[in-house]
C-alpha positions in Angstrom: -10.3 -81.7 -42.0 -8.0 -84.3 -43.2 -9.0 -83.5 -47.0 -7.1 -79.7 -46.5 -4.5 -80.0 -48.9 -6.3 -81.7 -52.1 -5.1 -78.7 -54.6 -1.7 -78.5 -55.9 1.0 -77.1 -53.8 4.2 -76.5 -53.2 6.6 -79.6 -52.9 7.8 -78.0 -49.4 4.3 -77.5 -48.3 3.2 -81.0 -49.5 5.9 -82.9 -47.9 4.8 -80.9 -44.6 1.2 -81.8 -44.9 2.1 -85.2 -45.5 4.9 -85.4 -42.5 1.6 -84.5 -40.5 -0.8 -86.6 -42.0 -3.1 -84.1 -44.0 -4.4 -82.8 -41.0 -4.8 -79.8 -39.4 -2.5 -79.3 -36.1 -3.4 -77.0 -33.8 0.0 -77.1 -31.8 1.3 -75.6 -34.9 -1.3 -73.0 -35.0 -0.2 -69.6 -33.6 -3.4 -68.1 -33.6 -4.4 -71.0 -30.8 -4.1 -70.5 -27.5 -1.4 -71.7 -25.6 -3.3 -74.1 -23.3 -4.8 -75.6 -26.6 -1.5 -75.8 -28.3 0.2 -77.8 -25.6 -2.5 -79.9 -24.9 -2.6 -80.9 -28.5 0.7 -81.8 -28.7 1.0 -83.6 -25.9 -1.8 -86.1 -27.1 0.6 -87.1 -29.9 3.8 -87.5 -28.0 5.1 -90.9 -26.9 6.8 -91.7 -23.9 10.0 -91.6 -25.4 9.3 -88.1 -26.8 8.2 -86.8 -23.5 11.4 -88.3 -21.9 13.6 -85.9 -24.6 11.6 -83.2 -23.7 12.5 -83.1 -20.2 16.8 -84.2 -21.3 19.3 -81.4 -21.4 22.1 -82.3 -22.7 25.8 -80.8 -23.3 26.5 -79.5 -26.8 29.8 -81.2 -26.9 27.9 -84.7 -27.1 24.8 -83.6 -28.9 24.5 -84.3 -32.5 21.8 -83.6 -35.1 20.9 -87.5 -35.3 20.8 -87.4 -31.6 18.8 -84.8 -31.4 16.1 -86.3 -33.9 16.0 -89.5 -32.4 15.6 -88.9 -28.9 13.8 -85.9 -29.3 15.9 -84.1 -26.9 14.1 -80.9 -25.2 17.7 -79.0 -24.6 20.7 -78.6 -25.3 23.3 -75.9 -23.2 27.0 -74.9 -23.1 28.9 -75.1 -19.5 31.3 -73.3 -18.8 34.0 -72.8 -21.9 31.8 -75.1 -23.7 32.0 -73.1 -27.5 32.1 -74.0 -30.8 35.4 -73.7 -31.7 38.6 -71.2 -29.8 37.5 -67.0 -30.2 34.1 -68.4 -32.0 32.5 -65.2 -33.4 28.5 -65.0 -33.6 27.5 -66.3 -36.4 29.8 -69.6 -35.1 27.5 -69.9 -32.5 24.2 -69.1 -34.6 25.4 -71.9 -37.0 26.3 -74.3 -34.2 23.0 -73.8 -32.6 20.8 -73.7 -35.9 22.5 -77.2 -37.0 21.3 -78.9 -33.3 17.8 -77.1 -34.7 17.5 -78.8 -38.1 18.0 -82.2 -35.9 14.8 -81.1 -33.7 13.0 -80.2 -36.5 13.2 -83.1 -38.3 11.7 -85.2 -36.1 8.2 -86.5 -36.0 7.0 -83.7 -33.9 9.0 -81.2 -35.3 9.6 -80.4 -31.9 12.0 -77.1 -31.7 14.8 -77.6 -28.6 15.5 -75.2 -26.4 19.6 -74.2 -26.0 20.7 -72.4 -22.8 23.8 -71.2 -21.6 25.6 -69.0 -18.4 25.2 -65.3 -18.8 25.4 -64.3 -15.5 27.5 -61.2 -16.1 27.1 -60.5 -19.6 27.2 -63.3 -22.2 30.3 -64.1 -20.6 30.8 -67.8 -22.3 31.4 -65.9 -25.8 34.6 -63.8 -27.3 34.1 -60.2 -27.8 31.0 -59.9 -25.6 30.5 -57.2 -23.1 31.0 -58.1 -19.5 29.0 -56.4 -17.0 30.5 -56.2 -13.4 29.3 -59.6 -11.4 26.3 -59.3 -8.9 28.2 -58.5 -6.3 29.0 -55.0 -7.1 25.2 -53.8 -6.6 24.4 -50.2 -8.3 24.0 -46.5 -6.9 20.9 -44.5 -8.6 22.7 -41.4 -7.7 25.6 -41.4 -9.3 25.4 -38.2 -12.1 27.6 -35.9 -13.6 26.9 -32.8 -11.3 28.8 -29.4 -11.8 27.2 -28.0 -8.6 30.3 -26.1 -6.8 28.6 -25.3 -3.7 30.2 -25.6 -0.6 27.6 -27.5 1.3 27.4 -30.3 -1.3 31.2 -30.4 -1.9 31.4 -32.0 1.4 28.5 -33.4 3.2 28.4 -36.5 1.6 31.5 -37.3 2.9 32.0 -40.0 5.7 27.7 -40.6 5.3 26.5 -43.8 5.6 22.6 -44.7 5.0 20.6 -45.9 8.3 19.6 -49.5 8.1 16.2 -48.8 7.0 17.5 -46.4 4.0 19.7 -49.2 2.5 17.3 -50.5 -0.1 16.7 -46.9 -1.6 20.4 -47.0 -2.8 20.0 -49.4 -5.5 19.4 -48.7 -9.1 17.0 -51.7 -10.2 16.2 -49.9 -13.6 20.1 -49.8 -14.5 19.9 -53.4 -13.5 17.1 -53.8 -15.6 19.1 -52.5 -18.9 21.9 -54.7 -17.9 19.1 -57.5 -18.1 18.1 -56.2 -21.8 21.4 -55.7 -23.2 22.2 -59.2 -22.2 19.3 -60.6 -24.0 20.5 -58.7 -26.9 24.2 -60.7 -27.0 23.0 -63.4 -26.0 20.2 -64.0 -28.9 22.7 -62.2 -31.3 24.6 -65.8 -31.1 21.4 -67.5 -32.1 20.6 -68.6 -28.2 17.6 -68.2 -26.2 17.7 -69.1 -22.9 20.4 -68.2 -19.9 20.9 -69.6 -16.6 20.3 -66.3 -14.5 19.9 -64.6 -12.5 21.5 -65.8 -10.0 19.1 -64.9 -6.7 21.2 -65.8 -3.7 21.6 -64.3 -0.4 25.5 -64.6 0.5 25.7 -64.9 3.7 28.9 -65.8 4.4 31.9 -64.2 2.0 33.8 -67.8 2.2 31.6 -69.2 0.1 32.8 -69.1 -3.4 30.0 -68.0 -5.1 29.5 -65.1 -3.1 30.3 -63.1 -6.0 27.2 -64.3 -7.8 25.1 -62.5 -5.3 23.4 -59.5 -5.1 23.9 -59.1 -1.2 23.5 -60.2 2.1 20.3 -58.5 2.5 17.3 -60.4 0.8 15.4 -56.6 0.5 18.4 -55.8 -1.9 18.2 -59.4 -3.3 14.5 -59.1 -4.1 14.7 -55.6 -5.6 17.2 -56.5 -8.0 15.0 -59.2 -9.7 14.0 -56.1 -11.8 17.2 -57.9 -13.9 14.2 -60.1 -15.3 12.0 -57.6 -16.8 15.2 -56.9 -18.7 15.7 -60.3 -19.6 12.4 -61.2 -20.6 10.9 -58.0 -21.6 8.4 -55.7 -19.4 4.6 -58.0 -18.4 2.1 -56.0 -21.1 -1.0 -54.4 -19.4 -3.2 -57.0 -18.2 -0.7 -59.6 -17.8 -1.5 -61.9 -15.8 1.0 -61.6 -12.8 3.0 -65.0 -12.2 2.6 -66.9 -15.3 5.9 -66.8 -17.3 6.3 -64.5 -20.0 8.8 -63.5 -22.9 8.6 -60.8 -25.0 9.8 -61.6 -28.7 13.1 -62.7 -30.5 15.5 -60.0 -28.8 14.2 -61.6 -25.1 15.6 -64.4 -23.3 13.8 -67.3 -21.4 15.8 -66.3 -17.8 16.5 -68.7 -14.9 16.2 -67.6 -11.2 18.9 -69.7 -9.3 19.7 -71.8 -7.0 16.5 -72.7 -5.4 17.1 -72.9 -1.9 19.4 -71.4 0.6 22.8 -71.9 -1.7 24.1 -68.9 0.2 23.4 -69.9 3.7 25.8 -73.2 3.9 27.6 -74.2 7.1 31.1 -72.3 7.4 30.2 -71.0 3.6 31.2 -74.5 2.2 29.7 -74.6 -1.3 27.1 -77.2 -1.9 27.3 -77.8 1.8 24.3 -77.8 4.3 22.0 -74.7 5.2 20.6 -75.2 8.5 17.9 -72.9 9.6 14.1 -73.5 10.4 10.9 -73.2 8.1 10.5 -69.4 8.5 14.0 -68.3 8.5 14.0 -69.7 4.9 11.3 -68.3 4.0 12.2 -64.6 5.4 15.8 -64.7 4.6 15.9 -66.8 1.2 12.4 -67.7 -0.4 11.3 -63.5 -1.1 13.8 -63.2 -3.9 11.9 -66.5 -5.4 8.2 -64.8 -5.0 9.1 -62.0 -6.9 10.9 -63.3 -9.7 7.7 -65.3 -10.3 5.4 -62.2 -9.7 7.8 -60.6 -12.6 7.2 -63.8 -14.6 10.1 -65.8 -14.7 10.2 -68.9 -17.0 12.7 -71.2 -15.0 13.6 -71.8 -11.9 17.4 -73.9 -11.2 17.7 -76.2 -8.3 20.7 -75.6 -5.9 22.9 -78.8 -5.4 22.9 -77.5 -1.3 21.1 -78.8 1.3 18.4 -77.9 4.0 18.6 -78.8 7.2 20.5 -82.5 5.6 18.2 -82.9 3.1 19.3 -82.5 -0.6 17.3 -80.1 -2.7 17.2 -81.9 -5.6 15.2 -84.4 -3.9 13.7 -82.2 -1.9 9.7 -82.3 -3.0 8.3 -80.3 0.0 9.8 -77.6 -1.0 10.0 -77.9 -4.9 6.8 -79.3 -5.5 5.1 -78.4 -2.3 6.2 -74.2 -2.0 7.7 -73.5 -5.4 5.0 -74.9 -7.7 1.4 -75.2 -5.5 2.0 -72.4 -3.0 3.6 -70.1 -5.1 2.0 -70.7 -8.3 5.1 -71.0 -10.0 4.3 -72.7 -14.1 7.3 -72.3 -15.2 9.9 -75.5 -15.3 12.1 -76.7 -12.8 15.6 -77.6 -14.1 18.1 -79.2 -12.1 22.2 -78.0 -12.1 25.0 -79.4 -13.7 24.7 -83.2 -13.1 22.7 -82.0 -10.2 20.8 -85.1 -9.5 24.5 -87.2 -9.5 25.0 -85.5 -6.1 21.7 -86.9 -4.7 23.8 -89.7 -3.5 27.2 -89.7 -2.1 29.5 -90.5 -3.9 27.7 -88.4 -6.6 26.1 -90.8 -9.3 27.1 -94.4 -6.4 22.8 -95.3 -7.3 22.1 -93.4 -10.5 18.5 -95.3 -10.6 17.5 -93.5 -7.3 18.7 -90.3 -7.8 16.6 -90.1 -11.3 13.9 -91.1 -9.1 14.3 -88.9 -6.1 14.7 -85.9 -8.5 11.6 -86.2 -10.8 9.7 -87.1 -7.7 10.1 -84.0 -6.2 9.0 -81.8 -8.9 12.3 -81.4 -11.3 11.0 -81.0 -14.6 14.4 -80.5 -16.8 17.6 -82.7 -16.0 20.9 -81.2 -16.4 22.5 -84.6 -17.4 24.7 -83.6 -19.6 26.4 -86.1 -20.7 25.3 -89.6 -20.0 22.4 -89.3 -22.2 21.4 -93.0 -22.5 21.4 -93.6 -18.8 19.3 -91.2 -17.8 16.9 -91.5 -20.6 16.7 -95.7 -19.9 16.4 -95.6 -16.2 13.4 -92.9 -15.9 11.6 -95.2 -19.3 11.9 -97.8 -16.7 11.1 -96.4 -13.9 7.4 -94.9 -15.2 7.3 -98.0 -16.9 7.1 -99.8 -14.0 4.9 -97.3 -12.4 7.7 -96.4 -9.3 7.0 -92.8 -11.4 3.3 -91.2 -12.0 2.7 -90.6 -15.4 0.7 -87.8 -14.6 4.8 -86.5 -13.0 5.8 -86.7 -16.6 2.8 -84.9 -18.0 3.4 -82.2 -15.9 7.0 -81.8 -16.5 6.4 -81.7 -20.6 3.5 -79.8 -20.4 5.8 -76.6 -18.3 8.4 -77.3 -20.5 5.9 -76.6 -24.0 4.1 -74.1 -22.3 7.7 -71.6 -22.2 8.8 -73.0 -25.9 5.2 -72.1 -26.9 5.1 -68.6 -24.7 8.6 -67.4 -26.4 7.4 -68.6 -29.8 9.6 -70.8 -30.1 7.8 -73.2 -33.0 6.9 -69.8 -35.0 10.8 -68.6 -35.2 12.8 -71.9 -33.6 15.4 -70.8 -36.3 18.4 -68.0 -35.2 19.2 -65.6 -37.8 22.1 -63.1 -38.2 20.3 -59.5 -37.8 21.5 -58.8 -34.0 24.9 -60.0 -34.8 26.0 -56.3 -34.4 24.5 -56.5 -30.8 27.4 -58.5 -29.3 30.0 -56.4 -27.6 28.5 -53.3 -29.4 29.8 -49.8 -28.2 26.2 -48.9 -26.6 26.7 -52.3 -24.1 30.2 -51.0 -23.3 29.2 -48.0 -22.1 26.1 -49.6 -20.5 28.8 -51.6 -18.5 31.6 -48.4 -17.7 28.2 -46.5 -16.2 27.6 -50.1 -14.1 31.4 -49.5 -13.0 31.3 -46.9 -11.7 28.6 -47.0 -9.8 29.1 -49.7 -8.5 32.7 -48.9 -6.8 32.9 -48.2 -3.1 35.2 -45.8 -1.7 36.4 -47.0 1.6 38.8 -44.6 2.7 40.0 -41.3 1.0 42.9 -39.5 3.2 44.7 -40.1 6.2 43.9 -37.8 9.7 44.7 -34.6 9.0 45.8 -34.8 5.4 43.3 -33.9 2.4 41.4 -36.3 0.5 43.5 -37.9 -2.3 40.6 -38.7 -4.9 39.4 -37.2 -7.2 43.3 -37.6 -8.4 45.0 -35.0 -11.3 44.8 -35.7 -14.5 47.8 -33.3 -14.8 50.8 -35.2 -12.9 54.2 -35.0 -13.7 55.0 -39.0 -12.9 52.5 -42.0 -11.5 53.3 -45.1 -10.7 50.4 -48.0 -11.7 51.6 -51.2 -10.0 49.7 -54.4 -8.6 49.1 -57.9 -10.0 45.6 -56.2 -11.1 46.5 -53.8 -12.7 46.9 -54.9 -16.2 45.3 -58.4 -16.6 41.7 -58.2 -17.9 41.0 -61.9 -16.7 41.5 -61.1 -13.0 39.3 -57.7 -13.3 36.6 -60.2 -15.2 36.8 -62.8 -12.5 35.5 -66.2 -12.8 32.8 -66.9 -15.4 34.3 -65.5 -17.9 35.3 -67.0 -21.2 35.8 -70.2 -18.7 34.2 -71.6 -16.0 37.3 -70.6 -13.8 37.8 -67.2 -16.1 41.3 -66.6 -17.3 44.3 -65.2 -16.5 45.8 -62.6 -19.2 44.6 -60.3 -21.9 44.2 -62.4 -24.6 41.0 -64.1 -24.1 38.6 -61.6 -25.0 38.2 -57.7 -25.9 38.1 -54.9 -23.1 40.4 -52.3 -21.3 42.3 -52.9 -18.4 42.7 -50.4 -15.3 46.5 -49.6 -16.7 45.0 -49.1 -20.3 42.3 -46.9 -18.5 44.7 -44.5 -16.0 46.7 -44.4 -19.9 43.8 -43.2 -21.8 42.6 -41.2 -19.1 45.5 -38.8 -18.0 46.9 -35.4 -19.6 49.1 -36.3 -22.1 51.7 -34.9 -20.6 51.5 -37.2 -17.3 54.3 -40.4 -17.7 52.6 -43.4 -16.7 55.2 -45.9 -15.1 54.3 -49.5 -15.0 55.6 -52.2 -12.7 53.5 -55.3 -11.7 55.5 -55.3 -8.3 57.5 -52.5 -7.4 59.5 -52.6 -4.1 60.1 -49.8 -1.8 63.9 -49.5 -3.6 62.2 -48.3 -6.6 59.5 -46.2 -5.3 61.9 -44.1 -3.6 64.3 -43.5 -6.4 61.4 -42.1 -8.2 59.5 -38.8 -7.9 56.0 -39.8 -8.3 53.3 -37.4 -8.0 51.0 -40.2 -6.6 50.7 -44.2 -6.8 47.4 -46.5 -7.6 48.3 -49.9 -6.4 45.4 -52.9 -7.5 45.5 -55.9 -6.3 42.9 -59.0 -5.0 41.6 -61.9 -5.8 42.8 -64.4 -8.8 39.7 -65.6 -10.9 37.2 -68.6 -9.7 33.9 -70.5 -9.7 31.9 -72.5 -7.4 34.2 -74.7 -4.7 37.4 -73.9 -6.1 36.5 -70.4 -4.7 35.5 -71.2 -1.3 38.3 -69.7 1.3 38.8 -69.9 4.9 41.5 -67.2 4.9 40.0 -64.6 2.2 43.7 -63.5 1.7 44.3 -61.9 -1.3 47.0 -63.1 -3.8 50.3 -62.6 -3.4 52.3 -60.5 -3.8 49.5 -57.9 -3.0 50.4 -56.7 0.4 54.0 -56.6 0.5 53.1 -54.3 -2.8 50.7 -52.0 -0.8 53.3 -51.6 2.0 56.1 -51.0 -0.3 54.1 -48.4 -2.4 52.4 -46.7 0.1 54.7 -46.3 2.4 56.5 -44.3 0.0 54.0 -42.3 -1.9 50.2 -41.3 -2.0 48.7 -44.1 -3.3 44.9 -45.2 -4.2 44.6 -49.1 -4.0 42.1 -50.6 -5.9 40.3 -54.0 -4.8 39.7 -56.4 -7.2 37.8 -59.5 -5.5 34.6 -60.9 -5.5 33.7 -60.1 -2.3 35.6 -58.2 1.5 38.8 -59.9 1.6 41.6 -59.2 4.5 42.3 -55.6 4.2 42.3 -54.0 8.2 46.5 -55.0 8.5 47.0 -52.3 5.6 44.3 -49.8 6.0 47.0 -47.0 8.0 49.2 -47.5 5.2 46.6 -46.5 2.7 45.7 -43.2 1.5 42.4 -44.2 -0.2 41.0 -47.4 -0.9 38.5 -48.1 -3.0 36.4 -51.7 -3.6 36.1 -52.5 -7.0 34.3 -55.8 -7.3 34.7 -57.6 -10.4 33.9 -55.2 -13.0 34.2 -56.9 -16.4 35.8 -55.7 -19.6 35.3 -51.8 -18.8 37.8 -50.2 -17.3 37.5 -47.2 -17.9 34.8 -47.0 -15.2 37.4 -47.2 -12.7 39.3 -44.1 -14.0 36.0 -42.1 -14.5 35.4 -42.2 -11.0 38.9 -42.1 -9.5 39.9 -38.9 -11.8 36.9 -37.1 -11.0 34.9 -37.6 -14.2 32.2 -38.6 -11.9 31.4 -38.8 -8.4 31.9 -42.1 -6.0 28.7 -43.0 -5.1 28.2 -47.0 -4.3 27.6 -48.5 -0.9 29.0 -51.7 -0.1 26.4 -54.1 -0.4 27.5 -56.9 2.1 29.7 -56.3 5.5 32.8 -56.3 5.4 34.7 -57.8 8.2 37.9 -56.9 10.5 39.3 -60.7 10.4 37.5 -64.0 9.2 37.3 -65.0 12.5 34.1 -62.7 13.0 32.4 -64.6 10.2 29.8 -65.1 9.3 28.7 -61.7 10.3 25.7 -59.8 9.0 24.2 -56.5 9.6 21.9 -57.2 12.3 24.1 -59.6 13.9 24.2 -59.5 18.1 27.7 -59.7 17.1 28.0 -57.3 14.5 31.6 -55.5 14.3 32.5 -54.8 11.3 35.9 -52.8 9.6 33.1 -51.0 6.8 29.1 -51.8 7.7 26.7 -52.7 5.0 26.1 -49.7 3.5 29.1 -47.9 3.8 30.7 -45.8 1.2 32.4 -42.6 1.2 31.1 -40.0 -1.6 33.4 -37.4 -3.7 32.1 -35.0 -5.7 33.1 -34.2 -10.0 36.4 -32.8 -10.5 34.3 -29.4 -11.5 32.8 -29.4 -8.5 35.4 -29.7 -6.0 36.4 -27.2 -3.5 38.8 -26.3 -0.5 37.9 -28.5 2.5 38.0 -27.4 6.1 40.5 -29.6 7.9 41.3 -29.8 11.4 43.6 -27.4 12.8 44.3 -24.6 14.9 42.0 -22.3 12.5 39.2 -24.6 13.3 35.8 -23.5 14.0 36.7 -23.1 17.9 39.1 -23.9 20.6 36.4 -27.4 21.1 36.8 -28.0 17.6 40.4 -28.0 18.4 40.3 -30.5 21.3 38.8 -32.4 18.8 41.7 -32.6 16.1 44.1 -33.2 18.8 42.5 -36.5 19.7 43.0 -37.6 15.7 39.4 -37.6 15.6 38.8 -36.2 11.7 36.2 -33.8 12.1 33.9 -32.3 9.2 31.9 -29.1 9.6 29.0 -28.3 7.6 25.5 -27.0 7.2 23.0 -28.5 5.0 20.3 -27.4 3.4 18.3 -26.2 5.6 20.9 -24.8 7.5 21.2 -27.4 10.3 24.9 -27.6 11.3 25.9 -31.2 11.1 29.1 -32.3 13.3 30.4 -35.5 11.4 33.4 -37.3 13.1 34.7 -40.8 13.3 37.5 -42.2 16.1 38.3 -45.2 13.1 37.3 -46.3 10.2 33.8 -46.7 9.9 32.7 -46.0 13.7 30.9 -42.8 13.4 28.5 -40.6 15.2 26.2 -37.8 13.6 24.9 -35.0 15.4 22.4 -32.6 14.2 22.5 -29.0 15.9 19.4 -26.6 14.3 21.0 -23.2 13.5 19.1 -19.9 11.9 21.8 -19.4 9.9 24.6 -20.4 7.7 27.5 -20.2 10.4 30.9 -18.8 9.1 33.8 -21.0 10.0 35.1 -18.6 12.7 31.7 -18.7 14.7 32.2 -20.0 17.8 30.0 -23.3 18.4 28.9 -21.5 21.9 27.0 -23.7 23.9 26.8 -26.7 21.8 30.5 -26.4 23.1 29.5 -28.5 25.5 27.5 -31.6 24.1 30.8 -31.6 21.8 32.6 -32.4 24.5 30.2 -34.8 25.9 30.2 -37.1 22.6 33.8 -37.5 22.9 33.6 -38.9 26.3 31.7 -41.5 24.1 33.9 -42.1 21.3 
């Protein structure tokens, strides 16, 4: 074997076979299997080489020599980490390929693996589409439909699913796409790994990274792991269920996060304490976990919380013990951002320990990022003086060559410049208006006895667009988002704002007035046709997020009073996640949640003008005042302002019809008595002709009866002697 190579060759060729010794090596043999390749590799690997391989460093430190000599495993960008201001693609693909060459040139050749934050898009890079953040959730049903029917005109309206429906309302497959065109951006800068999804269950909405969550609910949580198929690619026929898996160069190495209980802290403090026993971690947190592994997930992040006082970065009984030997799980193990630091407290007061601690219980990647030579000297000495296995190293390096190897990573560890066009490209855009607006919940859409304000006219002969919101892409991007703590203007990357959306949107003959914050003075001296008002949240990550008031910025509800109590007027929510909105509710004609939704705002208008129908459901509860918190559904306490699952419906603007309202031309004298007690009343069959009585005494509080009929009644049909059990349900209300 060694004796390969005695013809003539190449000079590139003959300097590789004698960087290798004139041997054949099977690790760089594609045609091996993977077990064989990794096994082969890591009989010629030093303890030092091992120790790179299981270092992630920050690309603002790394250098090519650095990279050679320590044989570093990874290399990532935090948050606003970039290669230079507005870098374009091929300045991150040249970035990234330079760390390469380093990698590859030293004795192993081995190829490093360079990750970065794409949890709503690739949201760390200029131009790149943003996708509205977790917390929005998706509607499957929400189509283009030109059905102008009566019955479906209306009974949709003031519907919210039974508990046991919720699930159904997601759209995992959209999520799915979401996962595949973010593989697409994300390799079209030359990278191939990305720290998400994140797979939390926000339990509390004071926590700051609620946003980052799919839901309360773990069932929605673990349905929309679907994100990783995107990510990764689709598991071929035969796959082997639970062993990680990427599908070529336009996939992604993913990242489930943040392994355990990050969204179940005390008083939704971030990085604070979870505190809950053995099986409500595993009902309530641990399912998302299963089937992200079951779906093949490479990596798995460690959260820098706690359970029950213990940190779980040094927490082995569960890393060790439930991720990797009950669960199967083969991927690697990767600690957060200077995760293991905050073993101790102060973070990084006994660095030694913490290196310890961490490794010990099963973390197989640090996060250092930066103080490279500390943590690559203190673990050298601890499994040189045996306080660390080296059977814990082996099995570290061998997960981490197992995904470089999987992902064919040593066959292509070089990016090229053919999916440049991917990033920010118009068939992701509209990907991410279609996640808009679906995703936004309409709360409220007309006060008692008046007609529904939404779908609004295109045709108007003045509207007024006010609100901090309304025109600053950063805030409608949130945190995340160029930065770690997003930004706060136009400039920092491409998209259209809600004002540059109701603009592009409207007849041409409609004047648009813009004011950030118009008073009542100026309202009034103006004949507007209608108002929409958006306000919320500024942008944030992580603690600076967390809030005990959930207010939202200032000076958002002096705007909403001022407007609204002048004019019809929509507002729009910008936040990422129920903020204080019960003081202003009476004011508001309709009210709509909007999430964050990213650079596309034009999927605000489509859904507000009619263009398409409302059809999301609000994924988490949202509550009266934060003194109810936390409150889930399911809660002996549960009392909310909108239950999980709530969301009004509207129907195309070619589909809309008159409405009955309440009045004195009502179906009967009973329906009457009803409207006189403000109680808005809907009356409609369905499709099989049962007539449905829908009515609610406030916001959100209803009841649904279900009377069987033989026929379609006409509005002047007297409801006879269901008269009665009418009467009896208001006693009730």
């Amino acid at each position: 074997m060694g004796m390969s190579f005695v013809k003539l060759v190449p000079v590139g060729v003959l300097w590789l076979a004698m960087v290798v010794g004139a041997e054949y090596v099977s690790y760089k043999d594609p045609k091996q299997p993977v077990a064989v390749r990794v096994k082969d590799l890591m009989s010629r690997m030093t303890l030092a080489e091992k120790i790179g391989q299981m270092t992630q460093i920050d690309r603002s430190v790394a250098t090519e020599q650095i990279m050679r000599d320590y044989s570093i495993g990874s290399v990532l960008s935090g948050g606003g980490s970039e290669p230079l201001p507005k870098a374009s693609a091929q300045d991150w693909i040249n970035m990234v390929n330079a760390f390469q060459n380093g990698s590859l040139s030293s004795r192993l050749g081995i190829p490093m693996i360079y990750g970065i934050d794409a949890v709503h898009g690739h949201n760390n890079v200029y131009n790149a589409t943003i996708f509205p953040h977790n917390n929005s959730c998706f509607n499957k049903s929400n189509k283009k439909d030109n059905i102008s029917s009566k019955v479906n005109s209306i009974r949709e309206t003031y519907y919210f699913p039974e508990r046991k429906d919720r699930v159904e309302l997601l759209d995992p497959e959209l999520v799915k796409k979401i996962g595949a065109a973010t593989a697409l951006e994300v390799r079209a800068t030359g990278i191939p790994y990305v720290f998400a999804p994140c797979i939390a269950v926000c339990r509390d909405p004071r926590w700051g990274r609620c946003y980052e969550s799919y839901s309360e609910d773990p069932k929605v949580v673990e349905q929309m792991t679907d994100i990783i198929l995107g990510l990764q690619g689709d598991l071929p026929s035969g796959f082997r269920q639970g062993v990680p898996y990427v599908g070529g160069k336009d996939k992604v190495v993913a990242c489930a996060k943040h392994f355990i209980g990050d969204g179940g802290t005390t008083l939704g403090i971030n990085e604070n304490n979870t505190v809950i026993d053995m099986h409500g971690l595993l009902s309530m947190y641990m399912p998302a976990y299963a089937q992200s592994i079951i779906k093949g997930v490479s990596s798995v992040m460690v959260s820098y919380s706690s359970w029950n006082g213990q940190k779980m970065h040094a927490n082995r009984e569960l890393i060790s013990g439930f991720l990797k030997n009950t669960l199967k799980f083969k991927g690697f193990v990767i600690s957060d951002w200077q995760g293991i630091d905050r073993i101790t407290s102060p973070p990084h007061s006994n660095y030694t320990y913490s290196v310890q601690a961490a490794i010990q219980a099963g973390i197989d990647m640090v996060m250092v990022p930066y103080n490279l030579t500390e943590f690559v000297g203190d673990l050298t000495e601890l499994v040189n003086s045996e306080v660390i296995p080296m059977d814990r190293i082996d099995d570290a390096v061998q997960r981490i060559l197992l995904i470089k190897f999987t992902m064919g990573l040593f066959e292509n560890p070089m990016a090229d410049f053919s999916l440049v066009p991917e990033l920010g490209s118009q068939e992701h855009r509209d990907l991410a208006r279609e996640a808009v607006r679906k995703s936004l919940v309409l709360l409220k859409n007309g006060k008692a006895g008046s007609t529904p304000l939404l779908p609004l006219p295109k045709k108007a002969s003045k509207i007024l667009v006010g609100g901090t919101h309304a025109d600053n892409l950063g805030y409608q991007c949130g945190g995340w988002t160029i930065n770690w703590q997003g930004f706060h203007d136009n400039n920092a990357t491409r998209g259209t704002t809600i004002l540059g959306s109701v603009k592009y949107t409207v007849d041409q003959s409609t004047e648009v007035v813009y004011r950030e914050s118009p008073d009542a003075n100026f309202v009034k001296s103006n004949n507007f046709d209608y108002a929409i008002v958006v306000v919320g949240e500024p942008p944030y990550a992580e603690t600076a997020g967390d809030s005990t008031n959930l207010t939202m910025i200032e000076p958002g509800p002096s705007i909403i009073n001022d407007v609204c109590g002048n004019v019809k007027c929509v507002v729009v929510l910008i936040s990422g996640r129920p903020i204080v909105i019960e003081p202003y509710v009476p004011a508001i004609d309709s009210l709509v949640a909007a999430w964050l939704p990213g650079t596309e705002g034009l999927g605000v208008t489509d859904v507000l003008y009619g263009d398409y129908g409302f059809s999301g459901k609000l994924p988490r509860t949202w509550f009266k005042n934060v003194d109810q918190l936390p409150m889930n559904v399911g809660d002996s306490h549960y009392d909310p302002l909108f239950p999980f699952g709530f969301g009004l419906k509207t129907d195309t603007s070619t589909s809309i019809v008159a409405r009955p309202l309440c009045s004195t031309s009502c179906v009967s004298m009973q329906v009457n008595i009803i409207c006189s007690f403000n109680k808005a009343m809907l009356v409609y069959p369905d499709d099989n002709h049962n007539f449905e009585f829908l009515f609610h005494r406030e916001i959100a509080k209803l009841v649904k009866v279900r009377f069987r009929k033989r026929r379609w009644p006409r509005w002047s049909d007297s409801l006879g002697s269901e008269a009665g059990l009418v009467k009896a349900l208001l006693n009730i209300l």
